[in-house]
N, C-alpha and C positions, 0 to 999 in steps of 0.2 A: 504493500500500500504506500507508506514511504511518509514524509514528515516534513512538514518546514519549520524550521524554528528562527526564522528572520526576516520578517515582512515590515514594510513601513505601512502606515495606511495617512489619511486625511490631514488627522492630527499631528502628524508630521510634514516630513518633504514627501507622504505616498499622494499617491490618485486617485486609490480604491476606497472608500470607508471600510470601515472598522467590519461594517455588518456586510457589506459586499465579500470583503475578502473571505470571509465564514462561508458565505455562500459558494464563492468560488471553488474554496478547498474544499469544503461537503462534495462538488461537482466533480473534482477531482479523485476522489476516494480518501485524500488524507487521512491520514489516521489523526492527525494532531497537530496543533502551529501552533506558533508566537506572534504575535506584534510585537517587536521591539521598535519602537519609537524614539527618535532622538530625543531626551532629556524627558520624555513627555508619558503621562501614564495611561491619559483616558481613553485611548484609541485600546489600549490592554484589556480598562477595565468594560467597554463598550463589548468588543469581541469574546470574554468569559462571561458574558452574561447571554451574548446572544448564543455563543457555543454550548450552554448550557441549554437553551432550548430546544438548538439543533440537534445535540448528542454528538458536539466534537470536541477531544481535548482542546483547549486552550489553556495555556501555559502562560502566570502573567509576566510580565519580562518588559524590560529597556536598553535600549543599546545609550553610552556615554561617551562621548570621543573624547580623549586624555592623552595629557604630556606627558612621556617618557623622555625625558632628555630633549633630547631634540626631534626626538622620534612619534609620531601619531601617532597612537593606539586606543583602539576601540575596544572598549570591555561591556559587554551584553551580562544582565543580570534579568535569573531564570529564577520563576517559585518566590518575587519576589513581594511584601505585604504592600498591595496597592497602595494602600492609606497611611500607611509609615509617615507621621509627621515630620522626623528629620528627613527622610526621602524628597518627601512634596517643598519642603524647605529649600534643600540644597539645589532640586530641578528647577525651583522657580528661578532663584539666582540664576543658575544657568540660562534661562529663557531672557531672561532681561538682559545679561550680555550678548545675546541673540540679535535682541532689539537695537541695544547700542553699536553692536556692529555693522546693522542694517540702517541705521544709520548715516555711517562714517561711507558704508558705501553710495551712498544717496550725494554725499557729499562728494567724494570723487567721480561720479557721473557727472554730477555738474560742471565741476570744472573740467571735466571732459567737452563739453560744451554739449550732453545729453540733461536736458531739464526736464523733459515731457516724462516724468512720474516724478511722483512723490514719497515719502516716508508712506504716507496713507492708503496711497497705493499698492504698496506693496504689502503693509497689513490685512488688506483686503482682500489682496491674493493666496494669503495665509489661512482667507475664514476662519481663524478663530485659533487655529492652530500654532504650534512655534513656526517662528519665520528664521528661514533657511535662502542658502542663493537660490533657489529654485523658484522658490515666489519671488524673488526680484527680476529673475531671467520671465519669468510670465508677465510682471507688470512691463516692462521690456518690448513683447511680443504682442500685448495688447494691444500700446501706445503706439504701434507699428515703425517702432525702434530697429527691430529684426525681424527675420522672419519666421524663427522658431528658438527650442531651448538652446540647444548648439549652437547657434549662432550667437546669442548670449553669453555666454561661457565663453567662446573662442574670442569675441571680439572686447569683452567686457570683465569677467567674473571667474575666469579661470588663473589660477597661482599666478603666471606670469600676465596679464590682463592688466592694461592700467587702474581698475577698482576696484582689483581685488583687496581686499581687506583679512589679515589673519586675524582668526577667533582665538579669544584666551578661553583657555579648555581648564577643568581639574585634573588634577596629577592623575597617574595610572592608582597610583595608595590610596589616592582618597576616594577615588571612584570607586575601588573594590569593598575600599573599608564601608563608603555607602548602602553598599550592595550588600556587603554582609549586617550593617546594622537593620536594614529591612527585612533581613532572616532570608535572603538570594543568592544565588548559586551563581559567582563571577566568571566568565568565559572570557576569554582573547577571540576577538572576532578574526575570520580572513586574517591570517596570519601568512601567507600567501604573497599580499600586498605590504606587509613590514620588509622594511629594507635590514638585511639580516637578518632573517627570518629562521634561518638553521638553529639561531645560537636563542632564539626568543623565549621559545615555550620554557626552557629551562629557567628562565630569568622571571618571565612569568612565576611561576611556580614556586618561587623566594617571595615572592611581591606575595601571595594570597590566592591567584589562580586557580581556582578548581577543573576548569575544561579547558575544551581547544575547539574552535569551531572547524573539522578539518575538511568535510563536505562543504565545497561553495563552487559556484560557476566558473569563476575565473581560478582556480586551482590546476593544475594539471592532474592526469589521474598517478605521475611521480612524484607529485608534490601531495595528495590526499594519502598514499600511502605513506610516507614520509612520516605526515602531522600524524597518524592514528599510531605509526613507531613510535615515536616522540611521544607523545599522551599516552600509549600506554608502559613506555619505560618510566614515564614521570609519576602515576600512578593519577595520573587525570584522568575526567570523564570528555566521550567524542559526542562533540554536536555538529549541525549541519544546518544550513537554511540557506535562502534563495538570494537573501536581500533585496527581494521585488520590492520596489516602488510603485508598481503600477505600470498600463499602459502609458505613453506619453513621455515626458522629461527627454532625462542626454541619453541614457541606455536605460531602455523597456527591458526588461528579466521578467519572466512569467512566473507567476508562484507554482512553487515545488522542485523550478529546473536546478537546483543544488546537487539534486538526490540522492537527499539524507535519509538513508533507510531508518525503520522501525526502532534498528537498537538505540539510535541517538536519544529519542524520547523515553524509551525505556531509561537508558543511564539517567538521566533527570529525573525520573519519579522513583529509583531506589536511591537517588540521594536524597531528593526529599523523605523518604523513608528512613533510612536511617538519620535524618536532620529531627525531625521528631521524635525517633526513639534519644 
């Protein structure tokens, strides 16, 4: 049947709502998903409610991108208490350095000599959700600035892009320690995309690391066998997911193409398992 454990929906940078992608993965035969959501929880706690109606695991979970050095890293936190007041604390901060950065990029479009959007624009294109480049590359595309995401990004919003703006993230520590104060099981997402990625998971695993995300699209199939050597010589648990955003954006990935078999979701719910014993 097979599993994703890495979806964005609405409430983030996805496409899909929360109650679509249920739908979707029901359609699919999934056995089980995640929404992990940049910084953000509701799109989680929307899809374990509706998966509970439908009869699909939902696993509640967030993905947080974090400093390592000099290095990005995204750490996904599984099983984690939606409602966890220092959780909701620490995301909303994050959210608003979100806004602040969205921003400063508003700011360098200008001086770009691009005025046709605004801050409010781009909140709009957010609906309600954290705002990411993605909704600024939409307001963009509205204003008929470009003619789609891509062209956004290439001209405007990508690392080397005169607007590009870098985000201040929380450390990889603090993010895990997050993740474990809300009683969640921390992953290293796509580890794949870490630059020295051989030497990571190990390092990971000093930090507080419980998994490795080692099923993902952009993995090679010597690189997923790799990551499941690595996680299981480290005594971590294998996850897997799609990292769909939805149709639409810079790269479409359809939910499920990771193909993260059954065992991955399994690993999660006998750590949950012994987490409560």
């Amino acid at each position: 049947m097979g599993v994703d454990l890495h979806i964005h929906s609405t409430a983030s940078d996805g496409t899909l709502s929360p109650e679509a992608i249920v739908h979707e993965a029901t359609r699919l035969g999934l056995l089980g998903i995640a929404i992990t959501d940049h910084d953000e929880v509701c799109g989680s706690q929307e899809a374990v409610r509706i998966g509970e109606i439908v009869g699909l695991t939902v696993v509640p979970a967030v993905e947080i991108s974090t400093d390592l050095g000099e290095i990005e890293a995204h750490i996904l936190g599984y099983w984690i208490e939606l409602k966890n007041e220092r959780l909701l604390e620490r995301l909303q901060e994050i959210r608003n350095a979100r806004l602040r950065r969205a921003g400063r990029i508003i700011e360098r479009l200008h001086a770009e000599g691009v005025e046709a959007i605004s801050l409010d624009d781009v909140i709009r294109e957010a609906r309600g959700g954290i705002i990411c480049r993605p909704h600024v590359a939409a307001a963009l595309v509205r204003a008929g600035v470009c003619h789609d995401a891509q062209e956004a990004f290439r001209r405007f919003l990508s690392r080397s892009a005169p607007a590009y703006v870098p985000r201040i993230r929380p450390t990889t520590v603090e993010a895990i320690e997050i993740i474990r104060e809300a009683g969640g099981c921390p992953v290293l997402a796509h580890p794949g995309l870490i630059p020295h990625c051989h030497e990571i998971i190990e390092e990971m695993r000093a930090l507080g690391v419980e998994g490795v995300e080692a099923f993902y699209p952009k993995h090679t199939p010597a690189q997923v066998s790799e990551f499941i050597a690595r996680a299981q010589a480290a005594g971590l648990l294998v996850t897997g997911g799609s990292d769909s955003h939805g149709p639409g954006g810079t790269e479409p990935v359809a939910i499920g193409s990771g193909n993260a078999p059954d065992s991955c979701l399994e690993a999660l719910q006998q750590w949950r398992c012994r987490r409560r014993n």
